[in-house]
C-alpha positions as CSV (number, residue, x, y, z in Angstrom):
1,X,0.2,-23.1,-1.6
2,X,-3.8,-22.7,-1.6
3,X,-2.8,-19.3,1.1
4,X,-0.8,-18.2,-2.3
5,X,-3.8,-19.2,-4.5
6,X,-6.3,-17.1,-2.5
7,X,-4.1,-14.6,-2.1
8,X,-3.3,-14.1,-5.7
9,X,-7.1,-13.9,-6.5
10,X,-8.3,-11.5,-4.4
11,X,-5.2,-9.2,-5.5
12,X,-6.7,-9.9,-9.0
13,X,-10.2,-9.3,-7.8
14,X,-8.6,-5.7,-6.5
15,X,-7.2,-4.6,-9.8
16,X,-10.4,-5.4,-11.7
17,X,-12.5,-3.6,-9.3
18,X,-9.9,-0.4,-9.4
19,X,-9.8,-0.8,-13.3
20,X,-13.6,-0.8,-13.4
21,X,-14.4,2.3,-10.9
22,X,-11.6,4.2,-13.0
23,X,-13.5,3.3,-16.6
24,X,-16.7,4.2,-15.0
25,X,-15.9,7.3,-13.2
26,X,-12.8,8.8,-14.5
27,X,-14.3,10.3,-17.9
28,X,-16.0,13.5,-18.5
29,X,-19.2,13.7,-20.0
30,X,-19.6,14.6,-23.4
31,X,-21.8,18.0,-22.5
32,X,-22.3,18.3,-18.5
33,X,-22.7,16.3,-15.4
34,X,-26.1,15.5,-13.4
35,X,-26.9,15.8,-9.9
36,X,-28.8,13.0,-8.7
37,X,-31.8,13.7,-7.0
38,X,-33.0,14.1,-3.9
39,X,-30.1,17.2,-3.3
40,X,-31.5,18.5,-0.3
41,X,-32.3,16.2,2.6
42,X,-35.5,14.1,3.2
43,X,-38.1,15.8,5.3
44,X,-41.0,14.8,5.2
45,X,-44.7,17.2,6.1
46,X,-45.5,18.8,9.3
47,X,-47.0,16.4,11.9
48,X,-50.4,18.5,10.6
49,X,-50.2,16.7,7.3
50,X,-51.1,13.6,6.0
51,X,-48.0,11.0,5.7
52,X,-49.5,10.5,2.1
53,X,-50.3,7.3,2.5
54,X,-54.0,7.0,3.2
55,X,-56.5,9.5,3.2
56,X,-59.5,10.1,6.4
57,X,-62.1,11.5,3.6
58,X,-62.8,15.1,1.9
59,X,-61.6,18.0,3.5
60,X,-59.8,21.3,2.7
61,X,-56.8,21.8,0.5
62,X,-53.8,22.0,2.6
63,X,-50.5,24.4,1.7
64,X,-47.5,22.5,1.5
65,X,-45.9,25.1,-0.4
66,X,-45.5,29.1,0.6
67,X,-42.6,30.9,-2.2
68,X,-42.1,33.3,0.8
69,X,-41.4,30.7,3.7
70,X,-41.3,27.1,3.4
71,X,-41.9,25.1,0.1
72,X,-41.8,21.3,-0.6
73,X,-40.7,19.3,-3.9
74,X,-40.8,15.6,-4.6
75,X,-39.8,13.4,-7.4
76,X,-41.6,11.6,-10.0
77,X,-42.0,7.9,-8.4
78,X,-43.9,6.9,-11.3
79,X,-45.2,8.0,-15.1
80,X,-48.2,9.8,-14.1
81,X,-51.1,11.7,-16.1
82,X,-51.5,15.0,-15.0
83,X,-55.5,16.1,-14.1
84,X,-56.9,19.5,-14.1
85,X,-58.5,18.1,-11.0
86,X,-57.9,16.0,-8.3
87,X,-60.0,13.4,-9.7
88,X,-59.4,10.5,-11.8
89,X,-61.6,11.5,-14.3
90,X,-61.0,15.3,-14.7
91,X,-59.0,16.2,-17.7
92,X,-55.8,14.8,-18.5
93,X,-53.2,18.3,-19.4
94,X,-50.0,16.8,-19.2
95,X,-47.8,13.8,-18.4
96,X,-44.9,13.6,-16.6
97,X,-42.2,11.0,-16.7
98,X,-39.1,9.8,-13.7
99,X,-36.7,11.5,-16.2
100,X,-36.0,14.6,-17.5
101,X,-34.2,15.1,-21.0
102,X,-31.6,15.9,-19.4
103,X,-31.0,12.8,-18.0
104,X,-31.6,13.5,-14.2
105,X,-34.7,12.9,-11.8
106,X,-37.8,14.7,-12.7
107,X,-39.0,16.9,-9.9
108,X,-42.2,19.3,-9.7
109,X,-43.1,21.7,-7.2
110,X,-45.6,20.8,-4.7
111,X,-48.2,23.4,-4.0
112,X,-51.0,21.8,-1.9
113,X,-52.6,18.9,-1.1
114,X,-56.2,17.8,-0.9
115,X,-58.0,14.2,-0.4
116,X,-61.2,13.6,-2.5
117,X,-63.5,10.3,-2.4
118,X,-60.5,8.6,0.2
119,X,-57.5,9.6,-2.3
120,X,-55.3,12.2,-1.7
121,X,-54.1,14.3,-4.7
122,X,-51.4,17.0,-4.7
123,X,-51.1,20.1,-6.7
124,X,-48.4,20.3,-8.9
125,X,-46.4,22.9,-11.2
126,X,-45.6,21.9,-14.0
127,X,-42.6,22.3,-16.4
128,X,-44.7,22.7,-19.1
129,X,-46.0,25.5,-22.0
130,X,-48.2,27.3,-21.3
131,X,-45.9,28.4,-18.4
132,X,-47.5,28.9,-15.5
133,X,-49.6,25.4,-15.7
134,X,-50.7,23.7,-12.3
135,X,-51.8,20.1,-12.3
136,X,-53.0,17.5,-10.0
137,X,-51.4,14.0,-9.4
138,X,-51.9,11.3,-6.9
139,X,-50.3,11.3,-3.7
140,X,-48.8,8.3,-4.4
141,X,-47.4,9.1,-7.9
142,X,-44.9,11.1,-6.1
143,X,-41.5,10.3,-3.4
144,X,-41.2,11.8,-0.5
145,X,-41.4,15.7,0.4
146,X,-38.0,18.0,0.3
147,X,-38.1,21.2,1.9
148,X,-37.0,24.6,1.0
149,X,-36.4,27.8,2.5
150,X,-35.3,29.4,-0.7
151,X,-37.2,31.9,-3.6
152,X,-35.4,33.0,-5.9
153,X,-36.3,36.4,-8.2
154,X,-35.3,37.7,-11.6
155,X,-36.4,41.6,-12.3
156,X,-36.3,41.8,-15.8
157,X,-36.8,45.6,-15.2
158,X,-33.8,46.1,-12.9
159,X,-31.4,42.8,-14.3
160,X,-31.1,41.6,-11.5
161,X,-31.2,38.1,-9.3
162,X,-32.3,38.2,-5.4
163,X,-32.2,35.1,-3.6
164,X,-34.2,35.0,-0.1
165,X,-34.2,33.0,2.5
166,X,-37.2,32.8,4.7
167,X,-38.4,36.0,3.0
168,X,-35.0,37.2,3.6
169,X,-32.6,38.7,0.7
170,X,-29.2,36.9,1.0
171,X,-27.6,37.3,-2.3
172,X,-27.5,39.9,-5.3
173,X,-26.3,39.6,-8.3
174,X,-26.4,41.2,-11.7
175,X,-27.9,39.5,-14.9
176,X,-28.3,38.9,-18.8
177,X,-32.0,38.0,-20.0
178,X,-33.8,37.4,-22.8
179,X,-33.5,40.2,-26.4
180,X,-36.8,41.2,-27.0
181,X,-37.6,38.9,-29.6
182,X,-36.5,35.9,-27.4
183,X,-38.0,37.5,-23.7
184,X,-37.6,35.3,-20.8
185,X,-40.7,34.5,-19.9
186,X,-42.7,35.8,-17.0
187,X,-44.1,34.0,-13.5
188,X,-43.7,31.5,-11.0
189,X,-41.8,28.4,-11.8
190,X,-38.8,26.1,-9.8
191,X,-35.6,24.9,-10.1
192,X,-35.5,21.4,-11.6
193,X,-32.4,20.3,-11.6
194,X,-28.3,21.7,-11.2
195,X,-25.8,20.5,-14.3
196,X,-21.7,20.7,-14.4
197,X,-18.7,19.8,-16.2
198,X,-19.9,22.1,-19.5
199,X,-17.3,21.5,-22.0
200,X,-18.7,24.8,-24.2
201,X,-17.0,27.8,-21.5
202,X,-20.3,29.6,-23.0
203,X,-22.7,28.5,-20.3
204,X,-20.2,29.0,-17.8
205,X,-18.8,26.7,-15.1
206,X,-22.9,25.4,-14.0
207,X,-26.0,26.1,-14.9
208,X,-29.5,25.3,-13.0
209,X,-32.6,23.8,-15.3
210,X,-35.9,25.3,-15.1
211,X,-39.6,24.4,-15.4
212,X,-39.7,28.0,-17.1
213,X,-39.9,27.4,-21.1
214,X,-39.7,29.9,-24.2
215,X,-42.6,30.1,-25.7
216,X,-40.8,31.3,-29.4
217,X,-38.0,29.1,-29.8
218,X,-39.9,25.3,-29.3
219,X,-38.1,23.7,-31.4
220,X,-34.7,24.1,-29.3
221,X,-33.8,20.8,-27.9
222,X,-36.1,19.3,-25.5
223,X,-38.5,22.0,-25.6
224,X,-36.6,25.3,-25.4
225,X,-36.5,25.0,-21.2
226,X,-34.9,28.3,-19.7
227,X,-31.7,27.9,-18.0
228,X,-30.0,30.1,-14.8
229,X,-26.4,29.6,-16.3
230,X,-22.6,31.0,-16.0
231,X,-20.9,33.2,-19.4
232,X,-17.7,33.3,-21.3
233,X,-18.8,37.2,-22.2
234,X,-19.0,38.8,-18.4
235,X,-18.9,42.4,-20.1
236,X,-22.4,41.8,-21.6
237,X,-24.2,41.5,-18.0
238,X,-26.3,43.5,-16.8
239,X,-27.8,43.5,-20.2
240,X,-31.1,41.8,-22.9
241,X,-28.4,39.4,-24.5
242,X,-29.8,35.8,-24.7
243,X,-32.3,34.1,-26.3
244,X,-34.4,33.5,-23.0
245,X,-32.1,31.9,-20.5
246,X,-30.8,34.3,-17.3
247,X,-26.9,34.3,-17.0
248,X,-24.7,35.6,-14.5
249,X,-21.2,36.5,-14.0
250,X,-19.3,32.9,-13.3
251,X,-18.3,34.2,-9.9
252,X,-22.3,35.1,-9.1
253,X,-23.4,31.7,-10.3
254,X,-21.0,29.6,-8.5
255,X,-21.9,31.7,-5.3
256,X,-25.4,31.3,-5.9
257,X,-24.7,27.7,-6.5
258,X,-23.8,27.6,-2.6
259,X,-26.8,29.2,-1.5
260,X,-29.9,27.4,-3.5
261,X,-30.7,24.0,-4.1
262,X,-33.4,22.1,-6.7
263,X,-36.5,22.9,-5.6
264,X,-36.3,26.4,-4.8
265,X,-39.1,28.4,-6.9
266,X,-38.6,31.1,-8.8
267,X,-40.4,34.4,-9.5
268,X,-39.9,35.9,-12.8
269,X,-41.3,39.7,-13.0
């Protein structure tokens, strides 16, 4: 009888566990999935750099982050105030939180890294306006490095999208930008995070988020940011037909999807 009992329990225990993993996981979002960050694998610096976690004393800056070759992001461990100098008391020109507004893992671009008075500090892009806005945060604000070999590069000239790899160009693609009241703005920036599921077939099948922002259109949710997405209108691209983001043919962006990961800079010319 109490064999019975026990095994009549855990049965139920089964069925409330499927039940629960098929609430939590069988529904589509509302407007698009997140990845969860980290999406490339943990690698931490060359045996050259610092682990992070203590600092020998002043010294030069040292490149963690070459658009050409090899480049390193990290996540946002903590709310942090960004300096416009590695020192604690240097101006405060932004802060950065763990989240983004769209719900994922807030990541920055890692340029270099630098230890003053026993503290190491990292320099930071930043996905914020003005574009093109570097920072520095503490070391220890930050998780752990993630490589890249990727840089990414939209002609605004030519409509186009190259992706290299270790300075070499392994995908092409045609693309919409910016009218010329709403340009996509110019310079260096990353890829902050990758979103799926859309419901509206406008932004296509994915679409990657960008530190990039519009500098005309701030009062678009969250800040106007510039999105790298997919189209329901593949007979406008190559052409000036948004109001700031870059889109591609569905087939190009789900390639490209393949081929680049968060992280990956980008150079907009």
């Amino acid at each position: 009888m109490r064999k019975r009992l026990g095994g009549s329990i855990a049965a139920l225990a089964l069925l409330a566990l499927l039940g629960f993993a098929i609430f939590a996981y069988g529904r589509e979002p509302a407007t698009a999935t997140a990845f969860a960050l980290p999406a490339v694998p943990f690698v931490e610096a060359p045996p050259t750099d610092t682990d992070g976690s203590k600092a020998a004393g002043d010294g030069e800056p040292f490149v963690l982050s070459n658009s050409n070759g090899v480049s390193r992001w990290a996540t946002v461990a903590e709310p942090v105030q960004v300096r416009a100098e590695p020192d604690a008391e240097a101006q405060v020109v932004a802060r950065l939180k763990t989240v983004t507004p769209e719900g994922t893992t807030n990541a920055v671009l890692a340029l270099q890294r630098v230890s003053r008075g026993g503290k190491l500090w990292v320099q930071v892009r930043l996905p914020i306006l003005p574009n093109n806005t570097l920072g520095w945060v503490p070391r220890s604000s930050l998780g752990g490095y993630n490589v890249v070999t990727t840089h990414l590069v939209i002609d605004t000239k030519r409509l186009s999208a190259t992706l290299y790899r270790r300075g070499r160009a392994v995908f092409r693609s045609p693309v919409g930008i910016g009218q010329r009241r709403w340009p996509t703005p110019t310079g260096r920036f990353y890829i902050r995070n990758k979103l799926t599921k859309y419901k509206n077939a406008f932004y296509g099948p994915l679409a990657f988020g960008t530190s990039a922002r519009t500098a005309v259109l701030t009062d678009w949710p969250a800040g106007g940011f510039i999105g790298i997405h997919g189209t329901n209108a593949p007979n406008l691209i190559p052409g000036r037909v948004s109001h700031g983001c870059v889109r591609l043919r569905n087939p190009d962006i789900l390639r490209l999807a393949t081929l680049m990961s968060v992280g990956t800079p980008i150079t907009i010319r």
